[in-house]
N, C-alpha and C positions, 0 to 999 in steps of 0.2 A: 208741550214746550220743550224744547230741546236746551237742557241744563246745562251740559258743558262744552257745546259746541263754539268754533271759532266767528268771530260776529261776520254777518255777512256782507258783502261789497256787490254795491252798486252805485249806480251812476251819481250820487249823492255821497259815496262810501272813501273815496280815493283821495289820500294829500294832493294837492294842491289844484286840487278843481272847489267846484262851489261846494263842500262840504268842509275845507278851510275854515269858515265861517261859524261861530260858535254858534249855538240854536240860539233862537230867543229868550226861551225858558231853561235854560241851566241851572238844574237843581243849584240852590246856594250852599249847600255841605259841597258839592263837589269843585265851585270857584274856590272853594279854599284848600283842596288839596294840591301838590306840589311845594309851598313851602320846605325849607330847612328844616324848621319845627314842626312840617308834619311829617316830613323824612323822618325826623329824631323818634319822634311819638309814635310812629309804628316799628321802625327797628329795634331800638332799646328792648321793647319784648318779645322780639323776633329772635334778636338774639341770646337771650334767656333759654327760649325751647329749642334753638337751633342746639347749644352746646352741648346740650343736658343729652343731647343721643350719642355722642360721641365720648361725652364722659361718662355714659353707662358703661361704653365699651372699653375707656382710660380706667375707670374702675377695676373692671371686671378683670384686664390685662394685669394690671399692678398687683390684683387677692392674686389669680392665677401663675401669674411670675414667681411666685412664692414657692409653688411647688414642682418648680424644675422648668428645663426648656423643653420636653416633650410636649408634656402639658400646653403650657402658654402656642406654641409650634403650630399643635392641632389645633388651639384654640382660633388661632390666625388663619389658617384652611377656611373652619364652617365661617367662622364668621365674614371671610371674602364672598362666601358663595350666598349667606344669610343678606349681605350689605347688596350685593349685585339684585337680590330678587328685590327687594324692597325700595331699592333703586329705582329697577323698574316699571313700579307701581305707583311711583310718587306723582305720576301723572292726575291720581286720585286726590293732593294737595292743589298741586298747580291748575287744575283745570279747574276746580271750584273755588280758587283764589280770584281766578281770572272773570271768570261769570259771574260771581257773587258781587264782586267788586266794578264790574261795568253796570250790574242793575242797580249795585246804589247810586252811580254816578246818574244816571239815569232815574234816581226816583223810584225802583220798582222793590222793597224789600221784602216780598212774598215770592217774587224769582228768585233771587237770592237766598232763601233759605229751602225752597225746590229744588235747586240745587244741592242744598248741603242732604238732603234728604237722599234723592238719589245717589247721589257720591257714596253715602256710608252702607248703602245698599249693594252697591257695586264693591266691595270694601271689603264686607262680609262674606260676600262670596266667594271674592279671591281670594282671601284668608287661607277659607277651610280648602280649596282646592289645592293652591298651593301647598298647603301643612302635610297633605297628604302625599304631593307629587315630592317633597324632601324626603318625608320619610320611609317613602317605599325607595328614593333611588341613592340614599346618603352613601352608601359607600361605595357607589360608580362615580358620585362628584366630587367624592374628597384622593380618589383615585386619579382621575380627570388632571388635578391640578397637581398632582405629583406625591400627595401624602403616604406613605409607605411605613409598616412596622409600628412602635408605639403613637408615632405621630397620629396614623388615621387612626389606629385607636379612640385616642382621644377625640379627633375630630368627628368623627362619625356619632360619638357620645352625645359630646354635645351638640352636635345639628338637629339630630332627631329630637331630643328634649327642647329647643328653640322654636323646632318648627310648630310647636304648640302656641307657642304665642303670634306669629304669623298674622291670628284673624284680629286679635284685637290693635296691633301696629297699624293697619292696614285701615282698619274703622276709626282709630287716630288720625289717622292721615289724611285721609279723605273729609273729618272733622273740622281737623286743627285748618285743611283750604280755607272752606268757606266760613269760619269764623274769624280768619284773619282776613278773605273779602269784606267781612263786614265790618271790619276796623275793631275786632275783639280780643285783639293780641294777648292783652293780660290777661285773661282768662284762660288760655292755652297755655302762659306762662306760668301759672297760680297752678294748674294744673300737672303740667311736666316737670313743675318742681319739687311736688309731693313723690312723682314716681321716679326721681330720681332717688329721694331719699329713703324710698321706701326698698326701692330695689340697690342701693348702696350694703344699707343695713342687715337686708336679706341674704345677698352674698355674702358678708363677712359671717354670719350665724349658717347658713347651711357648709359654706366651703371647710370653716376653720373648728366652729363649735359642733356639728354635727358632723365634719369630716366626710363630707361628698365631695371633694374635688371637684373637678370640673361639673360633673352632675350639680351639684350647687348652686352654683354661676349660673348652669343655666335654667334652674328652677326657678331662681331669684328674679329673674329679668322675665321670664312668661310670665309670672305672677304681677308683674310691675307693669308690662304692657298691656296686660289683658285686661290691668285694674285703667288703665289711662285711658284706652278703647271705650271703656263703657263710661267713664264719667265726661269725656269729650260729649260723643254722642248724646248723652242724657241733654249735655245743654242746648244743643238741638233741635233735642225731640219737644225742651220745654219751650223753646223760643216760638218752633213752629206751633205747637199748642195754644201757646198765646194770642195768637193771630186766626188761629182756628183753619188752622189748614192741618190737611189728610196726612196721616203719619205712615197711613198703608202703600208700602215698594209696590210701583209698579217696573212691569218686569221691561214693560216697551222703552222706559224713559231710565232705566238701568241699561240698555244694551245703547241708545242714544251716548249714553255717556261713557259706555264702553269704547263707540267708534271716533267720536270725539278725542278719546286719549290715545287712539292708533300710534298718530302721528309724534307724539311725546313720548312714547314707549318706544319707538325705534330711537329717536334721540338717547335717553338715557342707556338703553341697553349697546347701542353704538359705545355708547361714552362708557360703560360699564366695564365694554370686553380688555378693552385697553387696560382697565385699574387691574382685572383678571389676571391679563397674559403677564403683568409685571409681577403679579403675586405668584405667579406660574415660577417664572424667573428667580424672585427670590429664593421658592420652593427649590432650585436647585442647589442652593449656594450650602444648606445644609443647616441642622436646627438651629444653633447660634443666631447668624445672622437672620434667618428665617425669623427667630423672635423678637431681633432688632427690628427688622423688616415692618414686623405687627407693632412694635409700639412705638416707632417712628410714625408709621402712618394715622395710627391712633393722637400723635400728637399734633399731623397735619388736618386729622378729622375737626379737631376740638380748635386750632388755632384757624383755617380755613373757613369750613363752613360756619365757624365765627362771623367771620365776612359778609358769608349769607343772608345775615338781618339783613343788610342793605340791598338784595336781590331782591327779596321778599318784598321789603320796602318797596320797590321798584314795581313790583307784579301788582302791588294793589296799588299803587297811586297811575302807575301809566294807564292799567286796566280804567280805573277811575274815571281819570282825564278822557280819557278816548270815548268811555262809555257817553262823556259829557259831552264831547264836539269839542275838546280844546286842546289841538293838536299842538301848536306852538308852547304850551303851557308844558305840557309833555316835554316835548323838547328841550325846555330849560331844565326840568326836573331831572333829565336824565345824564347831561353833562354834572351837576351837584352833585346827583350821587354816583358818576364815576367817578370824580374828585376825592369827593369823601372816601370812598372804599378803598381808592388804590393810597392816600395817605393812611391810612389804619392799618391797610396793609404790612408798608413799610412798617409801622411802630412798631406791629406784631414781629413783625420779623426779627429784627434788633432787640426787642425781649426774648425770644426765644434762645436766641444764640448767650447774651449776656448774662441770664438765668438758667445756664445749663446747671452750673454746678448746684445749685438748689434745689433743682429736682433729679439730675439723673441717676443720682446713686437710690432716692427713694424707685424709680420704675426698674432698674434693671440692677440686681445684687449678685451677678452673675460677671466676672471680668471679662467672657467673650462676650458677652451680649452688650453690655455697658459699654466694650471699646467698637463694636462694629455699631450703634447708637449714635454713642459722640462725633462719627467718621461722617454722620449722615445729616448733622443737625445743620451747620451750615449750607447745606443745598435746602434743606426744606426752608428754611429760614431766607434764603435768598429768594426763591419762586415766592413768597405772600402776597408784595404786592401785583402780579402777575396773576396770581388766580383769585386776587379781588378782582380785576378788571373782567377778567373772564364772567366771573361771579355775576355782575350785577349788569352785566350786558344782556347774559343771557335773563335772567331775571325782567331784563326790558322787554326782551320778543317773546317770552313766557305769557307776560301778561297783556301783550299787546294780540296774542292769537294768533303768532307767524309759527304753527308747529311745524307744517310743510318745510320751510325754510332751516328749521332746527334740526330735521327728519334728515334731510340732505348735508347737511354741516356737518353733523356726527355724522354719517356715512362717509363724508369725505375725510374727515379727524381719523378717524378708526385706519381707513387704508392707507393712510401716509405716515402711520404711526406706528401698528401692530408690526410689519415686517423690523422697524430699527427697534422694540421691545424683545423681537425674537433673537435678535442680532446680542443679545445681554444675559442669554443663557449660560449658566456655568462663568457668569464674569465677575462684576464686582457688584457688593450692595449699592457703592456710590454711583455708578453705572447707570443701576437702575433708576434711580434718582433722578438722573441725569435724563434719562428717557422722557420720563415726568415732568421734565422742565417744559420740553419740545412738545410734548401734548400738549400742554398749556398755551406756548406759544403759538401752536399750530389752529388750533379755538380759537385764541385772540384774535387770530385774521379773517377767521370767517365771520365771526359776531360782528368786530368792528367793521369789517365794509357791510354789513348788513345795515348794521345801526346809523351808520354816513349817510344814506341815499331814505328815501322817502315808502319804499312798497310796503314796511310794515306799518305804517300807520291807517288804521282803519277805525271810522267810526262808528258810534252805534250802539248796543245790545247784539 
């Protein structure tokens, strides 16, 4: 059975032919997904685990700002090139969000956790590959992106000590999909809450109390992933136990689900080079703004993919709906939570800028870095509800199985964008910001005429 594949179209398969018509038998868990309040009940702990990775990295910026802007500098290097691979892989959430969540719609909850099986198999492996392709080449990529002198110093430190935790992010990841296919949100919440606090408390005792600087940081955080990797998994492996299905990877229904995420790994890595080439740009402006740069972004990580609950939201209920035959039900489901998300958006935004002075003197104690910070909060603050919309659009054709379409969007985003990120070398922080807007908007038009017309709707398993 092919676990994370895109569901198939056929003559039955296409909006607005006879597959319009909802089956006869439509599981009754699945007539009730779409609601507000099921919206609510799956984002609300969506966006619990969503934040918690981003305020690893809010944490981690804030111990490390402490100890100068070299430090924090190179910290902002590994972890652009750590965020970009793991990026990349998150195909290993979305693809088993997607299949998990069309076989419940469908009635099937032993596909549904074949899925999660294979996923954390595929997971595992790219962990350790990866772990190893950072640490044999960490200081050609923190070079790459411009780090030079104490900077890549530092950078280079800390990627290789990260790149240990790699396997168990990865087996989270691929986890935390198909448990939120299966509408088991709090339980991946209950869970990345512990490893947030574990790994908060970690770093302040190795950075500060045991005085490894950056080495601390990033001991703290492998330790934290690797502990989140395996208790994800575990529930899993007891679910499928329960059911009495085979716990043993196979390798053919691992590489199934390998080619299946093809098409989502160009997407994000499209989408990835762009977050790069701007960190590139930064990297020129010099360590100051370079560390603004990092905890600017840090504050768009945690306030943004904030947002994401509702994408998320989106990937299991449209996935849902569709697995069920009810394409209009869909429909309505996904105007709501564009609504929703792009009003949250806004809020957020207008907290961010109004609540400056309450936090920025705690992130940045450094007066160039605090005044190139401040210079950049109202552009981040203005794009929120912008890349909510982005957000949960793409979150629609994620879960809906239109990777192809996504594969080409991000291909197209990337070319219309990277040359005007190049165009901000040696310019301003707010510049690049600025760049960041036009990405956003430039996504918004390919999602939304996507999401207008009818080709990604597909029914089925």
């Amino acid at each position: 059975m092919t676990t994370t594949s895109a569901p198939a179209v056929g003559p039955q398969a296409v909006a607005g032919g006879p597959a319009a018509t909802p089956p006869a038998a439509t599981p009754p868990a699945a007539r009730r997904v779409g609601t507000l309040s099921d919206i609510v009940r799956l984002a609300l702990p969506a966006l619990g685990s969503l934040v918690a990775e981003p305020a690893f990295l809010l944490a981690d910026s804030a111990m490390v700002g402490r100890l100068g802007a070299d430090p924090l500098a190179g910290v902002a290097l590994a972890a652009t090139i750590l965020a970009a691979l793991v990026n990349a892989c998150v195909f290993l959430a979305y693809a088993t969000t997607s299949s998990a969540a069309r076989s419940i719609g469908a009635g099937d909850r032993d596909g549904a956790l074949r899925a999660g099986i294979d996923g954390v198999g595929l997971g595992l492996v790219l962990g350790v590959v990866l772990a190893a392709v950072v640490a044999a080449t960490a200081p050609e990529a923190v070079h790459l992106l411009g780090g030079t002198g104490g900077i890549a110093a530092q950078a280079v430190r800390y990627l290789r000590i990260s790149a240990l935790g790699l396997p168990g992010i990865l087996v989270a990841t691929a986890a935390t999909g198909v448990l939120r296919g299966l509408r088991r949100s709090r339980t991946v919440l209950t869970v990345v809450t512990c490893g947030f606090a574990v790994n908060t408390a970690l770093n302040a005792e190795l950075v500060f109390g045991a005085r490894w600087g950056v080495a601390g940081s990033a001991w703290g955080t492998v330790i934290a992933q690797t502990a989140m990797g395996t208790a994800l998994a575990a529930v899993v492996a007891r679910d499928s136990a329960r059911r009495r299905l085979s716990l043993r990877l196979h390798p053919a229904g691992m590489m199934r689900a390998a080619r299946a995420g093809v098409a989502l790994v160009v997407r994000t890595v499209t989408m990835r080079s762009v977050i790069v080439v701007l960190a590139g740009a930064a990297a020129t402006l010099g360590a100051a703004p370079l560390a603004a740069y990092q905890l600017g972004f840090s504050l768009w990580m945690f306030l943004a993919l904030a947002l994401d609950a509702v994408a998320i939201a989106a990937q299991t209920v449209v996935a849902g709906l569709l697995g069920a035959g009810e394409p209009r039900t869909a429909r309505i489901a996904v105007r709501r939570m564009t609504f929703a998300a792009v009003l949250a958006g806004t809020a957020l935004g207008a907290v961010l800028w109004a609540a400056q002075p309450l936090y920025l003197g705690l992130l940045a104690d450094q007066p160039a870095v605090r005044h190139a910070l401040a210079d950049s909060l109202p552009v981040i603050g203005l794009l929120q509800p912008l890349a909510a919309a982005v957000y949960v659009l793409d979150g629609v054709l994620i879960g809906a199985g239109d990777g192809r379409y996504l594969a080409w969007a991000g291909a197209g985003t990337a070319a219309a964008v990277i040359p005007a990120a190049g165009c901000v070398y040696h310019g301003s922080l707010t510049a690049v910001w600025a760049v960041f807007g036009v990405f956003l908007a430039v996504r918004v038009a390919f999602l939304g005429a996507r999401a207008r017309g009818d080709r990604w709707i597909r029914l089925g398993v």
